[in-house]
N, C-alpha and C positions, 0 to 999 in steps of 0.2 A: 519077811522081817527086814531083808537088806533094805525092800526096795522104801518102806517108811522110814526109815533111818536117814536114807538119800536123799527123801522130799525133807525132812526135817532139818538137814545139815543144809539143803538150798534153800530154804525158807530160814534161816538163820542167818545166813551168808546173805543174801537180798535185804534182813532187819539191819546187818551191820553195816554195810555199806551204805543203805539209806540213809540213816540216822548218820552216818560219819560226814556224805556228801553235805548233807542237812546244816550238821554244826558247822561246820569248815564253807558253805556261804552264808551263813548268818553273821561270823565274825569277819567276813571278808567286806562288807560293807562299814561305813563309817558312821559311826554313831552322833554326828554333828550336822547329816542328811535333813534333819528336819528342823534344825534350828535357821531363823530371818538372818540375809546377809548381813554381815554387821553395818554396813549403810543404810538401813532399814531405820528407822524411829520408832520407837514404843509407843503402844496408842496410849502409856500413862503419860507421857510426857506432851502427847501431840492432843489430849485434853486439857492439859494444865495452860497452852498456848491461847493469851488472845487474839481472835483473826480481826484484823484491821486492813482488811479489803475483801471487796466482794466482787461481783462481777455483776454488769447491766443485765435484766434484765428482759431488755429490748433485744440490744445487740450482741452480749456476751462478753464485752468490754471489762479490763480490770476495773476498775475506781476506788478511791478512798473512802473511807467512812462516810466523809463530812459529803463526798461527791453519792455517794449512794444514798445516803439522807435527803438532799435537794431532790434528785431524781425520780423517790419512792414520793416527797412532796408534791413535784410537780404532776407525777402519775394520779395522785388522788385529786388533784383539781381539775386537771382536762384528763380526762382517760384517750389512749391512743384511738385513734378511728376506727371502727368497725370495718368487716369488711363488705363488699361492694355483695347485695345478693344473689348473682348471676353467679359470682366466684364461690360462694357459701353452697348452691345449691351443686354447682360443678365438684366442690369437696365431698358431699355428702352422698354423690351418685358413682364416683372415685371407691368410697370406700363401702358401699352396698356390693361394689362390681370385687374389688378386693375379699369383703366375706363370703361370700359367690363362689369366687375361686377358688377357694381353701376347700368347703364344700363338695364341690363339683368341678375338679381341676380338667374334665373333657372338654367345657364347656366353650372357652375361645372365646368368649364377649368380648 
């Protein structure tokens, strides 16, 4: 009889202590953890904005509206030059050799 008593007052003592460690770090944390730094923008706000520059699509360049208007113009009238086939075929055996190796990484080609 003593000795279920004993297991009962330490399985008692182990619930309390749990449960009290438990409370006591859940309110030791700050509850403003998961809120955006306040330098952050709201994506409502950062949809209501209109974008009046983009970037080239060549180069990566900023430009203005009016400059990325001419640019996507002139793209549709001469398109950029293709590339040279010797280079095309050189990418294409590049990236066979690449899924190759994800496959078969012993392989050392």
């Amino acid at each position: 009889m003593k000795v279920k008593v004993k297991n009962i007052v330490k399985l008692l003592l182990i619930f309390v202590i749990t449960t009290t460690l438990f409370l006591l770090s859940s309110y030791w944390r700050s509850p403003v953890i998961a809120l955006p730094p306040p330098e952050d923008i709201p994506e409502e706000i950062l949809r209501t904005q209109i974008i009046i520059e983009g970037r080239s699509p060549i180069d990566g360049k900023f430009l203005t509206a009016a400059e990325y208007a001419q640019l996507e113009a002139q793209l549709q009238q001469a398109p950029p030059p293709k590339l040279d086939p010797k280079i095309r075929d050189q990418i294409f055996l590049l990236r066979i050799r690449k899924t190759l190796l994800q496959f078969f990484p012993f392989l050392n080609i």
